[in-house]
One Martini backbone bead per residue (centre of mass of N, CA, C, O) as a GRO file, in nm:
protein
  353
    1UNK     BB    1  -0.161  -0.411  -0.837
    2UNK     BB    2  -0.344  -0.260  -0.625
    3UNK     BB    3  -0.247  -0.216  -0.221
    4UNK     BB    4  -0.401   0.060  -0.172
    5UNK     BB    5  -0.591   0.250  -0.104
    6UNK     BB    6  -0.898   0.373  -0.298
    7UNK     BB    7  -1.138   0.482  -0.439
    8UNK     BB    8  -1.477   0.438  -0.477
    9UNK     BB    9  -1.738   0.416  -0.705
   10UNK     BB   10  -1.964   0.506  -0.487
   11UNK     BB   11  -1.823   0.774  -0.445
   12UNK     BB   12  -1.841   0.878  -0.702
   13UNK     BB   13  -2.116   0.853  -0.785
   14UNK     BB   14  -2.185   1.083  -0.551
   15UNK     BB   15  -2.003   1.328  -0.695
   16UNK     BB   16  -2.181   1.325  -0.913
   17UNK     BB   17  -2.481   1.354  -0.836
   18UNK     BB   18  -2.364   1.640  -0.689
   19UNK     BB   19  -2.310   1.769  -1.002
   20UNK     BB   20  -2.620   1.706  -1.128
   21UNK     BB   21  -2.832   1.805  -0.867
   22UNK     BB   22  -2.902   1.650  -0.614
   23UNK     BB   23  -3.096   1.668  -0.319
   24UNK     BB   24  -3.015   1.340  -0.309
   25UNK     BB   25  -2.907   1.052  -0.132
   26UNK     BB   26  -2.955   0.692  -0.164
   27UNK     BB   27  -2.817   0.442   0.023
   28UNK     BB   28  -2.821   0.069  -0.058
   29UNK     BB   29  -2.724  -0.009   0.269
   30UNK     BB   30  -2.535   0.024   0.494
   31UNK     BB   31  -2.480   0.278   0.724
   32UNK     BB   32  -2.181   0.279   0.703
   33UNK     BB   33  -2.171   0.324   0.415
   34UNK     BB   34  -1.992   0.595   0.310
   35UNK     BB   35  -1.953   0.774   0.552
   36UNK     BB   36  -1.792   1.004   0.469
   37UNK     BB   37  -1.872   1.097   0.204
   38UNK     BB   38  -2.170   1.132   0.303
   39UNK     BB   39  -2.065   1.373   0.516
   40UNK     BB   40  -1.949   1.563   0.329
   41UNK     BB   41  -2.193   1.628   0.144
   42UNK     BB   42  -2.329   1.784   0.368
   43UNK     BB   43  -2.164   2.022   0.310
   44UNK     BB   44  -2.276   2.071   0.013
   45UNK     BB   45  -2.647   2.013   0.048
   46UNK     BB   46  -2.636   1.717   0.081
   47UNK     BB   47  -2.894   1.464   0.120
   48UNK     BB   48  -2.801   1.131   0.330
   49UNK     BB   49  -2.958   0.828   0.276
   50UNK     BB   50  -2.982   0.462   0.431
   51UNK     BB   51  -3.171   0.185   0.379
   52UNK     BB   52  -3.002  -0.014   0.645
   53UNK     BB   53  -2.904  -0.269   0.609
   54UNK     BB   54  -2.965  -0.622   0.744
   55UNK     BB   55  -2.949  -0.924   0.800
   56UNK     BB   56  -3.260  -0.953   0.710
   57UNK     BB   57  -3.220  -0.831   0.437
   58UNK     BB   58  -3.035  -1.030   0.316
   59UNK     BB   59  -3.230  -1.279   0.320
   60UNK     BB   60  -3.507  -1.109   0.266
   61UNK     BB   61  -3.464  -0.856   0.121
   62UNK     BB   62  -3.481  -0.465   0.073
   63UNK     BB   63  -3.697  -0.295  -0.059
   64UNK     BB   64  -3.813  -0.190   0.150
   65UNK     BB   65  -3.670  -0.015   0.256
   66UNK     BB   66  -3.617   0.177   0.003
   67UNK     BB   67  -3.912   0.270   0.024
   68UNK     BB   68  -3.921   0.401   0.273
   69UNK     BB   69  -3.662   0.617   0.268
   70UNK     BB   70  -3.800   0.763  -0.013
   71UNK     BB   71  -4.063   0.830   0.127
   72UNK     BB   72  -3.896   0.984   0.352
   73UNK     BB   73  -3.723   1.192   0.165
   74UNK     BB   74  -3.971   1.330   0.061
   75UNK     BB   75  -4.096   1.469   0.273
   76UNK     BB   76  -3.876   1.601   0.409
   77UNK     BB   77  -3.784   1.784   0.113
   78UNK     BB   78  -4.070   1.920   0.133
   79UNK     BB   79  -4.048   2.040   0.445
   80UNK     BB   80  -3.800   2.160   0.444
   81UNK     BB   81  -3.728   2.206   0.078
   82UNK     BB   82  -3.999   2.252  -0.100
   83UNK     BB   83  -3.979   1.961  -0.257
   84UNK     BB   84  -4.226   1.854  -0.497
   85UNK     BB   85  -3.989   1.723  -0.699
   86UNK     BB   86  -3.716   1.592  -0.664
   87UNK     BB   87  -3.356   1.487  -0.683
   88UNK     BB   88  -3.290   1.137  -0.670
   89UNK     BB   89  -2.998   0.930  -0.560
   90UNK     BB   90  -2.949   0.533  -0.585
   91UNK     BB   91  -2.654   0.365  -0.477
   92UNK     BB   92  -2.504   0.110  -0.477
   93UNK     BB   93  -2.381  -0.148  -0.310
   94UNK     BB   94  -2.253  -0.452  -0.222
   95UNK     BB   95  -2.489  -0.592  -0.066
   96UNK     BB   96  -2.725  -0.509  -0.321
   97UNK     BB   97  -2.605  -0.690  -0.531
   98UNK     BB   98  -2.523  -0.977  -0.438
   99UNK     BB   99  -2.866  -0.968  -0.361
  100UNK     BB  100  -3.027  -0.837  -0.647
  101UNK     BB  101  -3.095  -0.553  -0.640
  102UNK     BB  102  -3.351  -0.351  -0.825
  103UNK     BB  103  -3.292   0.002  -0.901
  104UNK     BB  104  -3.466   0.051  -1.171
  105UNK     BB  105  -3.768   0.003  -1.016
  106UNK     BB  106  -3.765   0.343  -0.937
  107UNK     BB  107  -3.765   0.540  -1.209
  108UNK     BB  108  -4.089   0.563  -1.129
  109UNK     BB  109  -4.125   0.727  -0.941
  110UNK     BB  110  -4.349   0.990  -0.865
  111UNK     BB  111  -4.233   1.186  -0.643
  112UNK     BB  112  -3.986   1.173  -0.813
  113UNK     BB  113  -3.647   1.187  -0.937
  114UNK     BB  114  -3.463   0.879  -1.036
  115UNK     BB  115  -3.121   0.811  -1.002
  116UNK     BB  116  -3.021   0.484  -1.083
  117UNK     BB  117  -2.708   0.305  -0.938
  118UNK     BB  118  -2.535   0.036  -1.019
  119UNK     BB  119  -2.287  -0.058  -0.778
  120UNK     BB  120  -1.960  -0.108  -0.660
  121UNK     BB  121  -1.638  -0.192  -0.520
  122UNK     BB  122  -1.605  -0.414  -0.776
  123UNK     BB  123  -1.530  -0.252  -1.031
  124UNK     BB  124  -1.262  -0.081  -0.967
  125UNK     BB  125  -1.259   0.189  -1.057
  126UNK     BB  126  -1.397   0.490  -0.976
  127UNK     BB  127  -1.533   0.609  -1.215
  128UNK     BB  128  -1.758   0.387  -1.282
  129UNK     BB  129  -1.940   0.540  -1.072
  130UNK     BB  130  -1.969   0.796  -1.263
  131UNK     BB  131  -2.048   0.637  -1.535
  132UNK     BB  132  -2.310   0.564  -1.439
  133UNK     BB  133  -2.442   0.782  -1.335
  134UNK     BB  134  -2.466   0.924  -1.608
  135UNK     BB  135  -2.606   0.679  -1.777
  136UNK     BB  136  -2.894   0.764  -1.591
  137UNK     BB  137  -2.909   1.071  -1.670
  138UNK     BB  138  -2.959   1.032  -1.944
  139UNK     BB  139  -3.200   0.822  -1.970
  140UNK     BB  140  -3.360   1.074  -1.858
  141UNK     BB  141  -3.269   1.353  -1.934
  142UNK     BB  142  -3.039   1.539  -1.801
  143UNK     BB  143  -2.841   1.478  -1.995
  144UNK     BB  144  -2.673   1.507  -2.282
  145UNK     BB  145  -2.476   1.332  -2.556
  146UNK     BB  146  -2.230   1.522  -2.539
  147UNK     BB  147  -2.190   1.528  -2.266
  148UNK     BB  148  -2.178   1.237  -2.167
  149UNK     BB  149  -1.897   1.198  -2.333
  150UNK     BB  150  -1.722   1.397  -2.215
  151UNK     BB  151  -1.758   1.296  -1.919
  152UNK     BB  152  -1.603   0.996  -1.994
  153UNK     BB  153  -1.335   1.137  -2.108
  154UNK     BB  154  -1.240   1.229  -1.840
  155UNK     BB  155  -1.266   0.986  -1.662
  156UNK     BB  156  -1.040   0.810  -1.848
  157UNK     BB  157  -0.814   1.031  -1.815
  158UNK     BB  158  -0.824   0.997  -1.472
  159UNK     BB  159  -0.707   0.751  -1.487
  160UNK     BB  160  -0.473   0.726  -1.662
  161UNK     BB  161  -0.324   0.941  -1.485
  162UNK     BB  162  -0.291   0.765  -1.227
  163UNK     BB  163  -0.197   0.483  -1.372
  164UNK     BB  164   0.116   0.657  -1.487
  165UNK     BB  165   0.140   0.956  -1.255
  166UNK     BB  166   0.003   0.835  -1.020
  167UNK     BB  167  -0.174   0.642  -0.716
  168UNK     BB  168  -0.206   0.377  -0.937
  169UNK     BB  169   0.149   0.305  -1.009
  170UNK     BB  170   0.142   0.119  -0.788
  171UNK     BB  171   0.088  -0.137  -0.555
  172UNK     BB  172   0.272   0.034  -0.309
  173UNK     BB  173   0.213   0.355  -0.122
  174UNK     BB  174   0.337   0.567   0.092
  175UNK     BB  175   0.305   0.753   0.312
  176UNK     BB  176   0.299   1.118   0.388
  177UNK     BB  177   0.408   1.420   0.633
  178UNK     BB  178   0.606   1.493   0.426
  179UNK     BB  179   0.811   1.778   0.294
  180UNK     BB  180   0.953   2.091   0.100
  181UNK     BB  181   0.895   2.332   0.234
  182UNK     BB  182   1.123   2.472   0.350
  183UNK     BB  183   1.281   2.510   0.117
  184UNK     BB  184   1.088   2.664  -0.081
  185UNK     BB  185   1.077   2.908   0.121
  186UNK     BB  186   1.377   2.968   0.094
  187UNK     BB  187   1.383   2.999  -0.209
  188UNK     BB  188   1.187   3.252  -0.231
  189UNK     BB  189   1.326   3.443  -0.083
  190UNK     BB  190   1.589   3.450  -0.209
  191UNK     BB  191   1.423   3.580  -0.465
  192UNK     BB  192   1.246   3.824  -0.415
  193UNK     BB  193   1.486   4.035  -0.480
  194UNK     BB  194   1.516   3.945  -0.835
  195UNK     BB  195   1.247   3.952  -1.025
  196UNK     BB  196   1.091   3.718  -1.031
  197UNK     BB  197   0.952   3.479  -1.234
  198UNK     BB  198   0.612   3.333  -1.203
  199UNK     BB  199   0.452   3.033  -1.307
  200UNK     BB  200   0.126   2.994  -1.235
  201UNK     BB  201  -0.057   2.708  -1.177
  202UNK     BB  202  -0.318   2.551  -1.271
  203UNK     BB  203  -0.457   2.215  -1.224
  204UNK     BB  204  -0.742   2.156  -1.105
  205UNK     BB  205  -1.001   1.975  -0.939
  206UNK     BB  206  -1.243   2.145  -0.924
  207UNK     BB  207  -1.332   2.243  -0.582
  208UNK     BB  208  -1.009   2.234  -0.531
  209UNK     BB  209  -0.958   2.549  -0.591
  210UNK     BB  210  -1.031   2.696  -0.404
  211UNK     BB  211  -0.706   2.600  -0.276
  212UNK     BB  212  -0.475   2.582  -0.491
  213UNK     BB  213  -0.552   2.933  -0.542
  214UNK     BB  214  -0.400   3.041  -0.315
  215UNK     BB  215  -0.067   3.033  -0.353
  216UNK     BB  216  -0.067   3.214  -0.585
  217UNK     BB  217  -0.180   3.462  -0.491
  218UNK     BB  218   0.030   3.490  -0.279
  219UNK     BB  219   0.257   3.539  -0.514
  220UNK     BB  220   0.109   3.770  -0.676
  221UNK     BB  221   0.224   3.950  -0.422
  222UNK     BB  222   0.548   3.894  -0.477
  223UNK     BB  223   0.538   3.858  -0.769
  224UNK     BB  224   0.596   3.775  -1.127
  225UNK     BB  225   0.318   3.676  -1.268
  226UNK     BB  226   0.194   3.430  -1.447
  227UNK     BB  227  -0.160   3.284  -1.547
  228UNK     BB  228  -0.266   2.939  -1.533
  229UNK     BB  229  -0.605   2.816  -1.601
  230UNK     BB  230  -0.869   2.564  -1.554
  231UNK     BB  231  -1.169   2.826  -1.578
  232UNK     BB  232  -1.364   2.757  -1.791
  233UNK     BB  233  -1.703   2.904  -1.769
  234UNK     BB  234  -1.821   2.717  -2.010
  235UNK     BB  235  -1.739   2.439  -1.856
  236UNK     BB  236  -1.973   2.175  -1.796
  237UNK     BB  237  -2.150   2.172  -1.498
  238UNK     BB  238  -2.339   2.401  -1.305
  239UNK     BB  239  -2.109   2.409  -1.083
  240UNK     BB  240  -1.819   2.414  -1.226
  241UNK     BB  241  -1.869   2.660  -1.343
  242UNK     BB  242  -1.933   2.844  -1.087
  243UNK     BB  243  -1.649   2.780  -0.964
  244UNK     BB  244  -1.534   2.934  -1.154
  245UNK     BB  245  -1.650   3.212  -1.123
  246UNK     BB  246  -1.548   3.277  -0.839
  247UNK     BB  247  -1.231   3.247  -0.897
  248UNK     BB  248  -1.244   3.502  -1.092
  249UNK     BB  249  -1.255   3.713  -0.893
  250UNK     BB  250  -0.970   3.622  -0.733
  251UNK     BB  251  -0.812   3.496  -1.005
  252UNK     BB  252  -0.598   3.618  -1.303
  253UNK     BB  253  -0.560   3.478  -1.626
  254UNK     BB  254  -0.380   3.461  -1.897
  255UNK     BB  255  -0.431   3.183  -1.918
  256UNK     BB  256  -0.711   2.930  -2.063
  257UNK     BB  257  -0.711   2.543  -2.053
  258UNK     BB  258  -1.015   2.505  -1.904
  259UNK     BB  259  -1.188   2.318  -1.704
  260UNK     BB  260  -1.213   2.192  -1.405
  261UNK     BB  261  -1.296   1.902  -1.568
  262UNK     BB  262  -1.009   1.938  -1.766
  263UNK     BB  263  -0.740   1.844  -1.598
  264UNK     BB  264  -0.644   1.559  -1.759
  265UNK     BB  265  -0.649   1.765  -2.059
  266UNK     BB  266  -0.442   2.043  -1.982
  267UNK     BB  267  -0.101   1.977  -2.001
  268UNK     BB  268  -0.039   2.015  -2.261
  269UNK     BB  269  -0.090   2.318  -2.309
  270UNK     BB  270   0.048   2.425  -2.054
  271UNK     BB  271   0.340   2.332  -2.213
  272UNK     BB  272   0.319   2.500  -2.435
  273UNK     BB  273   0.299   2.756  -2.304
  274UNK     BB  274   0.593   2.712  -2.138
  275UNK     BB  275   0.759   2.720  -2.391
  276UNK     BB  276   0.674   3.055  -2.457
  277UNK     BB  277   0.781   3.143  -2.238
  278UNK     BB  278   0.986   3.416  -2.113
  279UNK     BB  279   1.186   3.441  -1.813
  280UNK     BB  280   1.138   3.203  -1.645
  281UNK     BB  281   1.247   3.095  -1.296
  282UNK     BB  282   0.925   2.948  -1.190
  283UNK     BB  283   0.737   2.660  -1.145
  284UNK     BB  284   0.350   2.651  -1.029
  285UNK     BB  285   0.210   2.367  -0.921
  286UNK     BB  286  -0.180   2.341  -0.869
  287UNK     BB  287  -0.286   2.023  -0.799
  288UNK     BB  288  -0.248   1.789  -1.055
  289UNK     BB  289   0.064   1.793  -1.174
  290UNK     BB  290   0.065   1.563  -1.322
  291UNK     BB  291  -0.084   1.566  -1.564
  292UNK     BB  292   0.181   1.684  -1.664
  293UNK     BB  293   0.440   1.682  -1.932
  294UNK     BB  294   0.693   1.803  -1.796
  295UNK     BB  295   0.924   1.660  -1.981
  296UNK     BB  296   0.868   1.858  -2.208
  297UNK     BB  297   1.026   2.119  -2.085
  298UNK     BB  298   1.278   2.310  -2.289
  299UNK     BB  299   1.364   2.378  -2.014
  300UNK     BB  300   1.561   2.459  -1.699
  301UNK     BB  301   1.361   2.459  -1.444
  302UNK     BB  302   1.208   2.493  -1.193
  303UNK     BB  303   1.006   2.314  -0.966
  304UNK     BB  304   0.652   2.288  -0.867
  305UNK     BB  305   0.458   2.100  -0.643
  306UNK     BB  306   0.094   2.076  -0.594
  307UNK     BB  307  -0.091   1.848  -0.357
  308UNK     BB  308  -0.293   1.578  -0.265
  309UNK     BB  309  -0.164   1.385  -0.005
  310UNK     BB  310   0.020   1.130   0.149
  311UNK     BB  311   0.039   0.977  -0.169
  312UNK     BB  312   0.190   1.218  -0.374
  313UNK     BB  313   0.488   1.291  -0.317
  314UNK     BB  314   0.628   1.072  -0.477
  315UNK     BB  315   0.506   1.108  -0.797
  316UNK     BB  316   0.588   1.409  -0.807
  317UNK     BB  317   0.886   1.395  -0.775
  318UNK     BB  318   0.964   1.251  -1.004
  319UNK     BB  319   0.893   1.533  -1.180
  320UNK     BB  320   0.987   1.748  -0.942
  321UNK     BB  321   1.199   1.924  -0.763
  322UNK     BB  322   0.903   2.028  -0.563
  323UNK     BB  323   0.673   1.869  -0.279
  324UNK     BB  324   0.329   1.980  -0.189
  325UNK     BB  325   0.136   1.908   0.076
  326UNK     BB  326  -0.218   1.880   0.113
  327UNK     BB  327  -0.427   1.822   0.324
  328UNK     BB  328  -0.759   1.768   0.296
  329UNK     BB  329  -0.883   1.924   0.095
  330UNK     BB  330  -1.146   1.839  -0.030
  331UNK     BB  331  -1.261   1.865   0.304
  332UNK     BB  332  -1.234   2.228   0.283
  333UNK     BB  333  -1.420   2.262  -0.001
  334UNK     BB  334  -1.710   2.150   0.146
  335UNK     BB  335  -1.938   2.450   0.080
  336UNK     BB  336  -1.810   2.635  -0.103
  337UNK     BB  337  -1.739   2.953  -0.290
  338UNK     BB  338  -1.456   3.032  -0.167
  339UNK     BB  339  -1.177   3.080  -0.073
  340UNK     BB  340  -0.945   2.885   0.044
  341UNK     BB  341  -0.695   2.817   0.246
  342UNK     BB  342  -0.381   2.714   0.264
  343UNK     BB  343  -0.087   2.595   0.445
  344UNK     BB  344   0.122   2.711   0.211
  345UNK     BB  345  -0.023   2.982   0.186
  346UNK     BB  346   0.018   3.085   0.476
  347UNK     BB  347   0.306   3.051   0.488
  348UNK     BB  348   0.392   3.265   0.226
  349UNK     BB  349   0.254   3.508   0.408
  350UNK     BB  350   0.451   3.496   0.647
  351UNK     BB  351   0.745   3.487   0.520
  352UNK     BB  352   0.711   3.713   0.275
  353UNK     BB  353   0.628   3.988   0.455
   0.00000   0.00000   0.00000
């Protein structure tokens, strides 16, 4: 039993909906519900309505607010954003289910396409808020049946790697704001000037890419490095590409393991490459490194690992030489299309030119 906060399905289910690229999102619940995830969406140009539940709702239906929010929204996104029949995602949290709200009956409104989920932070894992997005989606025929396997396929992927090898394999996690900047820094510079060979890899989730590839960037400017990266820009939803895309003017992998959404099962690949690759001095992963069996690493090599969160140190660590904790990284690279500035990539360049 994981017993340390962890992502929300209803949260999940929000960043599904802004990767099929709906207009708005109208959460069906108290105004407070997914405030912090609602707030970061609005960075991304996902516009974020409320249905604002209160005492009185809960008691005698909320159906009424939820129809006066949409009919809100949709009049909003016209007069705003031209948009004459937008594309509007309905969420539901716990207040609203356990009240047995039927957002169902909305999937018929006229004024917009609405993609209704329903969902509750009582599912469990938080991809399920994710893959409920997707099969309301699908019965819309806004994505085919293919992808809809595919992406179902990469979310249960993504908690299985969470919780054999990630932040929901333990009870509870103590974070962390200390890691191993300092060693690896020095360990770097050391190597400078000895013709150093760095395999940079890449194994980024979606948008966390344009961060976690910013110190690779600048590894190669100072070393000779290989890049292995998880760009394959034909591969997901039109945004998860774009991203890859972006991401390709400014960085160039000498081997691609899959795309952006399939950073959960690109890690044996990647091992698999860096089996085959001859005088590499240090390996280093940024993005989800734990995704990767580097255990299964044929060779004696230092490695090093970057990952986001204050709860990720501990359990990166247990695989990896030296562990680099990026803050926040997620909310630092919604509504970007360009590379970001990492922490440790600024240390990076600064230490070493």
């Amino acid at each position: 039993m994981i017993i340390h906060p962890r992502p929300s399905p209803i949260a999940a289910a929000m960043y599904q909906l802004r990767d099929i690229g709906v207009d708005a999102i109208i959460i069906h619940g108290p105004s407070g519900c997914c405030f912090r995830t609602a707030r970061l969406l609005e960075l991304d140009g996902v516009r974020v309505f409320t249905s604002n539940i209160d005492e009185n709702a809960i008691v005698f239906g909320a159906s009424e607010n939820l129809k006066e929010v949409l009919d809100y929204a949709v009049e909003y996104l016209k007069n705003k954003l031209n948009k004459e029949k937008p594309l509007i995602g309905i969420v539901g949290t716990c207040v609203s289910m356990i009240i047995g709200e039927n957002l169902e009956e909305f999937a018929n409104y006229e004024k917009a396409t609405v993609i209704p989920v329903e969902v509750h932070s009582g599912f469990g894992d938080n991809t399920v808020g994710a893959i409920k997005a997707m099969e309301s989606a699908l019965k819309l025929g806004i994505i085919d049946e293919d992808e809809f396997k595919r992406q179902k396929y990469l979310l249960k992927k993504a908690t299985e790697i969470e919780k054999s090898r990630g932040m929901a394999k333990r009870e509870y996690i103590k974070p962390t704001y200390e890691d191993d900047t300092e060693e690896v820094i020095n360990l770097l510079k050391s190597m400078k000037n000895k013709d150093t060979k760095i395999a940079c890899v890449l194994n980024a989730k979606k948008e966390t890419a344009y961060l976690f590839v910013h110190p690779l960037i600048v590894l190669n400017k100072y070393f000779n490095c290989v890049n292995i990266a998880n760009l394959d820009e034909n591969k997901g939803l039109k945004k998860i590409r774009n991203d890859a895309k972006n991401i390709l003017k400014r960085f160039t992998p000498d081997y691609i393991t899959g795309g952006l959404d399939e950073y959960p099962i690109t890690g044996e690949k990647v091992v698999e490459i860096l089996n085959n690759l001859d005088d590499i001095d240090l390996i280093v992963v940024s993005g989800v490194p734990h995704a990767l069996p580097i255990e299964n690493l044929k060779k004696d090599i230092i490695k090093i690992a970057i990952s986001d969160g204050p709860r990720t140190y501990y359990p990166i660590k247990e695989l990896y030489d030296y562990a680099i904790v990026e803050f926040d990284a997620h909310a630092k690279v919604l509504g970007k299309r360009d590379i970001v500035k990492s922490r440790f990539g600024e240390i990076l360049e600064h230490e070493l030119k």
